[in-house]
N, C-alpha and C positions, 0 to 999 in steps of 0.2 A: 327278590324280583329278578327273573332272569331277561338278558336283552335278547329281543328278537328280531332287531333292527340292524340290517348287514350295512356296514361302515360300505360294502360296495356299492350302496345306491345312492349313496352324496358323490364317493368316489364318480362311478358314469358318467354323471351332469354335467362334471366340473368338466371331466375329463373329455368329452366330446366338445364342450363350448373351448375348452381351450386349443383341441386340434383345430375347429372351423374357423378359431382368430387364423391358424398359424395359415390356414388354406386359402384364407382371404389376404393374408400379405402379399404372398406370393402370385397370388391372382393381380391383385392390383398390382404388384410390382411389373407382370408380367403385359398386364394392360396398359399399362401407363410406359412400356419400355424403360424402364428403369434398372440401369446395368449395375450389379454390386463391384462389378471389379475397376469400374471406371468413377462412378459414383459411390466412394466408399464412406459416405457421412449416412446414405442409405445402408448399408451392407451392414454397418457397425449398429445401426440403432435396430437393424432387425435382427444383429444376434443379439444385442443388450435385452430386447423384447423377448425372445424366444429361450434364453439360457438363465436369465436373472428375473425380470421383472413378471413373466406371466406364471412364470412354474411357482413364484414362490406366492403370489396374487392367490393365483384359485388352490391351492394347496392349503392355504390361510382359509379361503372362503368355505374350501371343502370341510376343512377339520371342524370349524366353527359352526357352519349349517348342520352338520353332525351331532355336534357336542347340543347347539342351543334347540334345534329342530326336533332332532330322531332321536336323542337320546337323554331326555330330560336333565340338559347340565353339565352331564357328564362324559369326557372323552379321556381313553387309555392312550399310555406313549405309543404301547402298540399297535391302537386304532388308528391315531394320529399316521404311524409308519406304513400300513396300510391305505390307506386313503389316497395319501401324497403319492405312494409310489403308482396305485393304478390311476389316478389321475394322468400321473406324465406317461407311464403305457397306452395307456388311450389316446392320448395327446399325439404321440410318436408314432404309434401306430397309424391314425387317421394320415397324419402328415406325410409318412414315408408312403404308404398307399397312393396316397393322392399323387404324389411325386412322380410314382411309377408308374401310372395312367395317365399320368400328364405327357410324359418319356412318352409312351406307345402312342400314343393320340399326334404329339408333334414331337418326333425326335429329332427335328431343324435345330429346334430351342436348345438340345443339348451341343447339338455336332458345334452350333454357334459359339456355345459355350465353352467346349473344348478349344477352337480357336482363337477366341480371345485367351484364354488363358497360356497356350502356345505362346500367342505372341508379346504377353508381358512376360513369361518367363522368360524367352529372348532377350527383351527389353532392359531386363534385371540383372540377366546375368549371359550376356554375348559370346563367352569362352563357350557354350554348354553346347556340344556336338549333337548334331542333327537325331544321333542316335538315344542318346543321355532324351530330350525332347520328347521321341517318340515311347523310350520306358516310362515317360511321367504321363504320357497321355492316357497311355495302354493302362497304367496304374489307376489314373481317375476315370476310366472307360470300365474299369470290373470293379472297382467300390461303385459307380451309378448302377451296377447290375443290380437289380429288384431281390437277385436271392441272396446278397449280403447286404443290400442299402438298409433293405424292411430289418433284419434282425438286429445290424448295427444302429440303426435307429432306436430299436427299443431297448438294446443295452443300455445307449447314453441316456435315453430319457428315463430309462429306470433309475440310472447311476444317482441323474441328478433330482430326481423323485425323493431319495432315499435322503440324498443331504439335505434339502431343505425340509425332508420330513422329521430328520431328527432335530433340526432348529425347533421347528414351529411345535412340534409334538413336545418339547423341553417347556416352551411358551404357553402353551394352551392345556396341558395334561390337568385332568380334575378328576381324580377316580372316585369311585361313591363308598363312603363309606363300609366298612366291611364288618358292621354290627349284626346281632342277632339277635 
């Protein structure tokens, strides 16, 4: 029996539901003014959410809706690695997207951002010459550029695609017997 079921249409699901949590944090964070660098018990649980607890959530749910759904039972390590990884491309992708029309719509939000973070650097560390400051701002002013955010974004969420895809895919692997 051959499968004609692409491991990419669990993958999409998941992988669009999990960019629209990550664009609803950030929206309510962003409505509710809730600053990560001053409130950092916020900052911390939304990367707890965003690096550990969602990627490995719908990665789990994807392989599984695959395995019990589309594919009578049965899921490969490699479908498993598949799944997980475009799940978090999708995911990374949506969210770095989003980031970047969020930037163009209000770039206050950023300039803002740049200056508080100015001024804990200061805070942190008072030796650091005016100039040292302005290389660390100029440095996080071309990582917020849209034409390295979007791709660095989907490295990292590919990266981390990949590791939890080989957990879960270790966990969940049932390949179908290979009789004839």
């Amino acid at each position: 029996m051959e499968n004609t079921t692409s491991p990419a249409k669990s993958g999409l699901l998941y992988g669009l539901l999990f960019g629209v949590i990550m664009i609803l944090e950030f929206v309510i964070g962003y409505v509710m003014n809730i600053d990560p660098q001053t409130n950092q018990g916020y900052g911390i649980t939304i990367n707890v959410l965003n690096f550990f607890v969602l990627p490995s959530t719908f990665i789990y749910l994807g392989c599984n809706n695959y395995k019990m759904k589309l594919n009578s039972g049965f899921i490969s390590f490699g479908e498993c690695l598949r799944i997980g990884v475009t799940i978090c491309i999708i995911a990374g992708l949506i969210s770095a997207l989003f980031s970047s029309v969020f930037g163009m719509i209000f770039p206050e939000y950023f300039e803002e951002m740049y200056r508080k973070v100015s001024k804990m650097m200061m805070e942190k560390n008072p030796q650091m010459t005016s100039e040292q400051l302005d290389m660390a701002v100029s440095m996080m002013k071309k990582f917020s550029n849209p034409v390295i955010a979007i791709p660095a974004s989907i490295a990292i969420y590919a990266f981390i695609g990949l590791i939890y895809s080989l957990i879960i895919g270790a966990i969940l692997k049932k390949d179908a017997n290979q009789s004839y």
